[in-house]
Structures are given as C-alpha cells and as structure tokens.
C-alpha positions in Angstrom: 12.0 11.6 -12.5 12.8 10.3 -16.0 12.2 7.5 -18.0 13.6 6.2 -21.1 12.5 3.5 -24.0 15.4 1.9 -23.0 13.7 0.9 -19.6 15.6 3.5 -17.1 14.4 5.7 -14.7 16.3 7.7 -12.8 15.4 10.4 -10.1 17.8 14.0 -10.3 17.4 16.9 -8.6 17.3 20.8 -9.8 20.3 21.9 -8.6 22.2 18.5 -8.8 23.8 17.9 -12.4 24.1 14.2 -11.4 21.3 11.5 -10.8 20.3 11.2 -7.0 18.8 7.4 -7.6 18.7 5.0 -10.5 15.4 3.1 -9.9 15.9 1.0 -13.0 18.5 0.1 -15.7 19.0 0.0 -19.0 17.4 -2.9 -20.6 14.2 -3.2 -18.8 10.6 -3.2 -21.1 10.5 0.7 -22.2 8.7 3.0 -20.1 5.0 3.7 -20.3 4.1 6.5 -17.4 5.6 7.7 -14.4 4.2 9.9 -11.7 4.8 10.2 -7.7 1.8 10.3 -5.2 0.2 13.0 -4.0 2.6 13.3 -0.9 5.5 12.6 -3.1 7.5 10.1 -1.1 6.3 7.3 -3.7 7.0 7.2 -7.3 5.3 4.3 -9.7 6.5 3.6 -13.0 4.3 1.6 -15.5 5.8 -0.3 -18.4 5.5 -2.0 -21.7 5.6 -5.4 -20.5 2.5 -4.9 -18.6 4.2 -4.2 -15.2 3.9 -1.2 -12.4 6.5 -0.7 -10.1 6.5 1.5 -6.9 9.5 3.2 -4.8 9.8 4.8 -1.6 11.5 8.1 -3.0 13.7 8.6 0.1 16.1 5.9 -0.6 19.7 5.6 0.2 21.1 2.8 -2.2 21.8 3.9 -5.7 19.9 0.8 -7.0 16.9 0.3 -4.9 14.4 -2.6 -5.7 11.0 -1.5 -5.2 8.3 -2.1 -2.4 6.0 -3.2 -4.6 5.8 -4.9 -8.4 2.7 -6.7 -10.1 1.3 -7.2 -13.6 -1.3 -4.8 -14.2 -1.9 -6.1 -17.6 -0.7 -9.2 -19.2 0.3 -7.3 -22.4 1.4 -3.7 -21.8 0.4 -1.6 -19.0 -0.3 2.4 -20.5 -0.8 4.3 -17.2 -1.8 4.4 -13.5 -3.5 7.0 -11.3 -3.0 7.1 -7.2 -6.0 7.2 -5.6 -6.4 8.1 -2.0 -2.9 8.1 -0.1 -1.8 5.8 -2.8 -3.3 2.9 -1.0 -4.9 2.2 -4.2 -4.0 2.0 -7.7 -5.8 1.9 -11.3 -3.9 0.7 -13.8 -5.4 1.2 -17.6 -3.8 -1.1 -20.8 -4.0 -4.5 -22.8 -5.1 -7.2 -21.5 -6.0 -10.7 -23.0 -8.7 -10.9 -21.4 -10.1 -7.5 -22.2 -9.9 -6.5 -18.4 -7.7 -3.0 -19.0 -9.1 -1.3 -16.0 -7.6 -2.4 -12.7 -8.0 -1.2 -9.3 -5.5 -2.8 -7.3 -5.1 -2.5 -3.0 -1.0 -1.9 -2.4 -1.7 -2.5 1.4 -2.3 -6.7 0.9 -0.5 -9.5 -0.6 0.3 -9.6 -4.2 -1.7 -12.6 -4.6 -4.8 -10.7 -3.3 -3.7 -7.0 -4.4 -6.0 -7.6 -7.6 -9.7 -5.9 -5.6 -11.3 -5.2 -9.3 -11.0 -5.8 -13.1 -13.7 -3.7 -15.6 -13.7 -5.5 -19.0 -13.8 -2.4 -21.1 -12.0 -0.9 -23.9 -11.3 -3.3 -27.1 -8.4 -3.4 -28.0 -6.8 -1.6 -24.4 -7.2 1.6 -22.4 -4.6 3.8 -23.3 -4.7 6.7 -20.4 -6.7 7.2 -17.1 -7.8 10.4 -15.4 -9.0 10.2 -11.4 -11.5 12.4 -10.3 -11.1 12.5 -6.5 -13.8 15.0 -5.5 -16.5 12.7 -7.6 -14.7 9.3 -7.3 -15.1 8.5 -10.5 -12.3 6.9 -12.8 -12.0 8.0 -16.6 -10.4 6.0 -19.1 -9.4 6.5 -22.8 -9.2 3.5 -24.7 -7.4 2.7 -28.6 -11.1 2.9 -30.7 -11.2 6.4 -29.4 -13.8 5.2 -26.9 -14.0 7.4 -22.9 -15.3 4.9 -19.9 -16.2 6.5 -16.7 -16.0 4.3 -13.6 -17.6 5.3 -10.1 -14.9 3.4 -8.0 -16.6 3.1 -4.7 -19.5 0.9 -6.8 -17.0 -0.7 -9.1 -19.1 0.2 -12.1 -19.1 1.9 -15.0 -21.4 4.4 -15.2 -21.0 5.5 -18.7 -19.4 4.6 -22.5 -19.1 6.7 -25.5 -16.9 7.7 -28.6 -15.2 10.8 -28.1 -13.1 10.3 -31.3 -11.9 7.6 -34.3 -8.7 7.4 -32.9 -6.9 6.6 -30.0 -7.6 8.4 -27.0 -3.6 9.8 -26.0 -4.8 12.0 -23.0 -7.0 13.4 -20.7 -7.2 16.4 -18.9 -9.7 17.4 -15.9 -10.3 21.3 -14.9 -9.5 21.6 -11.1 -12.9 21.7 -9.9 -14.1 18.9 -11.6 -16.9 20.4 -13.6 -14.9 19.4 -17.2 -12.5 16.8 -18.6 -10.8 17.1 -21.8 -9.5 14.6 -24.6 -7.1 14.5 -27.0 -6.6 11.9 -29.6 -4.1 10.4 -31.7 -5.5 12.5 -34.9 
C-alpha cells in the first residue's frame, strides 16, 4: 500500500509491476498514515484534512469508494490504530477543540460513530501506539508530551514529557513490558 503527498494511495502486489487498486487519486489532502487490520482484508488511510478512510482490500473496481469515511479531527488527522477486529478505531491529531484522541465504533452510524473524545495534547497528538494485551492507548503529542489512555475506562491514566519536541513515533516491545519514543530532535 502506498501513499503519496499528492493524496494517492494505491495497493500493488510483489510480483505485479502494476497497481492492483487505486483507492484514491491524485489531488486529495496528502497522506498522513496508512495501515491494514490485523486480518488484513481492511486498509485505513488517514489524512491531512482531518479525515480517515477505510477499504475492504478485496475489491474488484479499479476505483473503489470506501465503506467508511469520517472526520477524525477537524484540522488534520496524524494517525490511527485498529483495535479489536477493527471494530474500533483511535484516531490521534488537531483538533479545535483540543479533543485529538478519538475512539470511534465503525459498526454504527456516522452520526453516532464518535463513542469518545480525550481533550489532551496542546497543540495535537501526532502518533498513537495500542497496546492490546493491557488495553491501554499511547499517544505522542507536538510539545513532546506521551498520554496513556486505558480504553475500556475511557481515561487517561497518565501524562508526562518524554521530550521538547514533537513526539514522531512510538514503538512497543512485543510483550508489552516497554514502549519507545522518538522525537523530532
């Protein structure tokens, strides 16, 4: 799967010099993250405009319109996690409102899909990491600041500064003892 500032994404496969599926065109907001589910027959892609998008990834047109499309974030939206059997989203970016931590249900209406908003991060949350063995949620925000979320309570269970700059990604070790950060400095 690729994506491009210019707002594509297209899905190829290794031993196919040509794309299989062009999700999006040219001339979209520029692309922000991109990741398929655990199961791999979904793919979301999160933009600069503050949307997230989701495909089936077994699709037969060569344009397909996705199953599912809201505003995560009414100024940009940074990145996503799939949580569960992708039933359930996070979204982390900029919001007006300073909610930039979204959980979001994909099996309801649009108008209802919203099921919580942390106000967190100044200035946005610029990358999430999901924990699935602990169910917690960890977010890296632009002031260098790490929140971590238990998502069944819809809380945040802890703040702090893990750098002066923004936080640009996070890692977590496969047993869930450890998460890393790295920054924009």
């Amino acid at each position: 799967l690729t994506g491009a500032q210019d707002g594509s994404v297209r899905m190829f496969e290794w031993t196919r010099p040509q794309q299989l599926v062009c999700f999006r065109q040219a001339g979209n907001a520029r692309v922000t993250r991109m990741y398929f589910n655990a199961q791999g027959n979904k793919c979301g892609v999160a933009d600069g405009e503050g949307f997230l998008s989701i495909w089936q990834v077994n699709q037969t047109t060569s344009n397909p319109k996705p199953y599912l499309s809201w505003q995560g974030s009414s100024k940009t939206t940074s990145d996503f996690a799939f949580i569960t059997s992708s039933s359930l989203v996070a979204t982390s970016g900029q919001s007006n409102d300073n909610r930039n931590v979204c959980l979001w249900d994909t099996l309801v209406s649009s108008g209802n899909s919203l099921i919580h908003a942390f106000t967190c991060h100044d200035h946005g949350a610029t990358v999430l990491q999901y924990a699935p063995k602990h169910q917690l949620l960890i977010s890296g925000g632009r002031k260098g600041y790490i929140c971590i979320f238990d998502i069944r309570q819809r809380q945040i269970l802890f703040t702090f500064q893990a750098h002066e700059s923004a936080v640009k990604a996070l890692a977590l070790d496969t047993s869930e003892d450890y998460f890393v950060t790295g920054s924009a400095e």
